[in-house]
N, C-alpha and C positions, 0 to 999 in steps of 0.2 A: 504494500500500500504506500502512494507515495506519501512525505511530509505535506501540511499545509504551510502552502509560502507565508513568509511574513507581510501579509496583508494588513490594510488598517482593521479589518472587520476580525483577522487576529488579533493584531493590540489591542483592540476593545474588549476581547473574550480574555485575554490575559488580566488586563487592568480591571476588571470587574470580577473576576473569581474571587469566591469565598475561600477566606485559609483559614478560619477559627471564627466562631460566631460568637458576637458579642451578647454580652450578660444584660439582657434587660429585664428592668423591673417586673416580676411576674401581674401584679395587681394593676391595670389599668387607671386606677386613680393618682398613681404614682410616676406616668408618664407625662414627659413633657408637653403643653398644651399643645404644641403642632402636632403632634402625633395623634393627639383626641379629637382635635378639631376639622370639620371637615369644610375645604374650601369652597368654592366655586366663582364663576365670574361672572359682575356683572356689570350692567347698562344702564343705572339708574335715570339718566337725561334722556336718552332715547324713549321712542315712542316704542308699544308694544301691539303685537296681534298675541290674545288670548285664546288658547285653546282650548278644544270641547271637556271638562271634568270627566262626562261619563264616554270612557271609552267602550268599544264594543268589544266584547271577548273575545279572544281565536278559537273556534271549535271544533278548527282539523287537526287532527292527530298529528304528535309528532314523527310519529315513523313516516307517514305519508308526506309531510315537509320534508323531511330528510332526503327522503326520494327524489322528491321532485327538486331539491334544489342545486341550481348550475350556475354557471355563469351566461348571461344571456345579452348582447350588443345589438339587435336587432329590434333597438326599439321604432314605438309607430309615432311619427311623427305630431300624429292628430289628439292623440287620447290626453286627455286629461283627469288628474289624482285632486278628489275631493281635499277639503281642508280635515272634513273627518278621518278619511284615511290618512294625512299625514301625521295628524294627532294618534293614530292608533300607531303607528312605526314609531313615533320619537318614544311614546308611553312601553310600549311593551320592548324596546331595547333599550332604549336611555335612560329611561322614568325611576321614579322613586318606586319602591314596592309601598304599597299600602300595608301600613300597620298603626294600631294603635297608639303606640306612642310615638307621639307628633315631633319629640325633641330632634331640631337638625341635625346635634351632631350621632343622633343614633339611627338615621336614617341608612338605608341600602339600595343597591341599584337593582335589574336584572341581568348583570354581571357581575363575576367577582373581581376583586380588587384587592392588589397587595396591601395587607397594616389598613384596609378602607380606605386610601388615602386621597383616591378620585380622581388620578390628576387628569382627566379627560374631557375636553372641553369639544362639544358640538356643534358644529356651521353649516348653516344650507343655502345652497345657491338653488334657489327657485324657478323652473321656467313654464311648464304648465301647471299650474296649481288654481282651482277655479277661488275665487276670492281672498287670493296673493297676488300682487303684484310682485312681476319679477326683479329678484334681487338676491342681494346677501344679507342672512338672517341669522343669529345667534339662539342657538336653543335654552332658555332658560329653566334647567329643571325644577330651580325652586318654587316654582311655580307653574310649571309646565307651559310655558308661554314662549312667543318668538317677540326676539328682541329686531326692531328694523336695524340693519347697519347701512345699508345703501342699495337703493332702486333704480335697479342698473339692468335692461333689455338684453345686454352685449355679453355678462357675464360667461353664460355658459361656451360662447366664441372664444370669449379670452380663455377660457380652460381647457378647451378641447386645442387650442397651440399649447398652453404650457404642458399638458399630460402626452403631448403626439397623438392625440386618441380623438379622431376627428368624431367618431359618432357619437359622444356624449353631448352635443347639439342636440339632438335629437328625447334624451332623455329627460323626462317630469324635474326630478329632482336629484340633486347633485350632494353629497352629505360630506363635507370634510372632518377628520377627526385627527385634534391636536392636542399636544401633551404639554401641560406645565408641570418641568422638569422637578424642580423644587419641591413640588408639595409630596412626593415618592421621596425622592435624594434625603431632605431631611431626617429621614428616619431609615433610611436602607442605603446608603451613601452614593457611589456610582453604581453599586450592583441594581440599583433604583433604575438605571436604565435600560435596564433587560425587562423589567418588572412594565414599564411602560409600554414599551412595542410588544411585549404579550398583553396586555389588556385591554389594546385597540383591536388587536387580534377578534379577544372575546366579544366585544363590541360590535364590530365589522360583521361575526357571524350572525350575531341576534339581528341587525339589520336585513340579513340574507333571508334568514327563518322566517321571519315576519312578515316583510316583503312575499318571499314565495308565500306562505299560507292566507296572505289576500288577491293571490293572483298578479302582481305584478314582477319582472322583472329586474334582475338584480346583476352589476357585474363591478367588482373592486379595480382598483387603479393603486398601482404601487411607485409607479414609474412619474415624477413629474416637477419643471425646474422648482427647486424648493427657494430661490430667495423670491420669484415671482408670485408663488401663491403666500407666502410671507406677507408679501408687501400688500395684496389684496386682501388681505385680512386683517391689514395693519399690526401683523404680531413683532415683536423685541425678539428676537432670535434668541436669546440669550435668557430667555424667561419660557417661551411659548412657542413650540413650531408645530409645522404641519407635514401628521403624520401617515391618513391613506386616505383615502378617497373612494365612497361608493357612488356608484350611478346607480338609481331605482326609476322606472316607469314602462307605462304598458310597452 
């Protein structure tokens, strides 16, 4: 078998190995508040579009989403994705679970997440959605709502040059999903960044599941200039980047 060359995606797998795990406090009360606390980001000056509360259940089975889930580029130019159906994608992959106790920071996702630490922040570029205007939209879980960031017709153009992936024109809705590196690092140091790109991972799937069990089409994008979509999203590289990208619609 040959060696793997000294690539950087080596150095990274070197510099992030665990050699001895550290002794942390068994009792949670006794951790440091970033590590209890759970972040997220928001918009507070922006205007908001609210989303439906009562979402509608999924009642196909999951073996049967399983099956049928692929990746799919052939979408129809025409069709367009209700605001309820995008509310039932963000909820059943992004969303909070529903439980009784209302406390933020003991809230959970339909993902799991290293230490909870969440650092996964949600973007959609909109282009058939029937009452959204198209644009770039920040998901606000805390309230399950979209935040407006900018209403902009050309987006999904400008993405399908930065991805090479011309038929994403074509698709409803565009989901970016990016990591703020920090809020993992703090408590899992650089091995925190392994910890991140698995987590978009689990993410990325629940968006596939979801998608395929209401019928629409789903296809990931790993490939694409990252200071470009950076800058379209206005992220500090250094804080917040952008990490995959799904295309969803008929």
């Amino acid at each position: 078998m040959k060696k793997i060359k000294q690539s950087k995606l080596n150095l990274f797998y070197k510099a992030t190995k665990i050699k001895e795990f550290d002794k942390y406090p068994l009792n949670p009360s006794q951790w440091p508040e970033d590590w209890r606390r759970i972040y997220t980001k928001l918009y507070p000056r922006l205007d908001k579009v609210q989303l439906s509360k009562k979402v509608k259940m999924i009642s196909q089975s999951l073996s049967s989403v399983l099956l049928e889930r692929k990746s799919r580029r052939d979408f129809n130019s025409t069709g367009k994705v209700t605001k309820k159906i995008l509310s039932s994608i963000l909820f059943h992959s992004a969303g909070i679970v529903p439980n009784k106790d209302s406390t933020w920071d003991n809230t959970r996702r339909f993902y799991p997440s290293a230490g909870a630490r969440y650092p996964l922040e949600l973007y959609l570029i909109t282009n058939k959605v029937f009452g959204l205007k198209p644009g770039l939209y920040h998901y606000s879980v805390s309230d399950h709502s979209l935040d407006i960031l900018w209403l902009n017709n050309k987006l999904t153009t400008n993405l399908a040059n930065i991805s090479g992936q011309k038929w994403v024109r074509k698709a409803n809705i565009l989901f970016i999903i990016t990591g703020v590196i920090e809020r993992t690092r703090t408590k899992y140091k650089d091995r925190g960044g392994r910890y991140i790109f698995i987590e978009a991972g689990h993410l990325a799937q629940n968006i596939y599941l979801v998608a395929t069990a209401i019928g629409l089409k789903t296809c990931a994008i790993g490939g694409f200039i990252d200071d470009k979509i950076n800058t379209i999203l206005d992220l500090d590289e250094e804080v917040e980047r952008a990490l995959y990208i799904i295309a969803v619609g008929f």
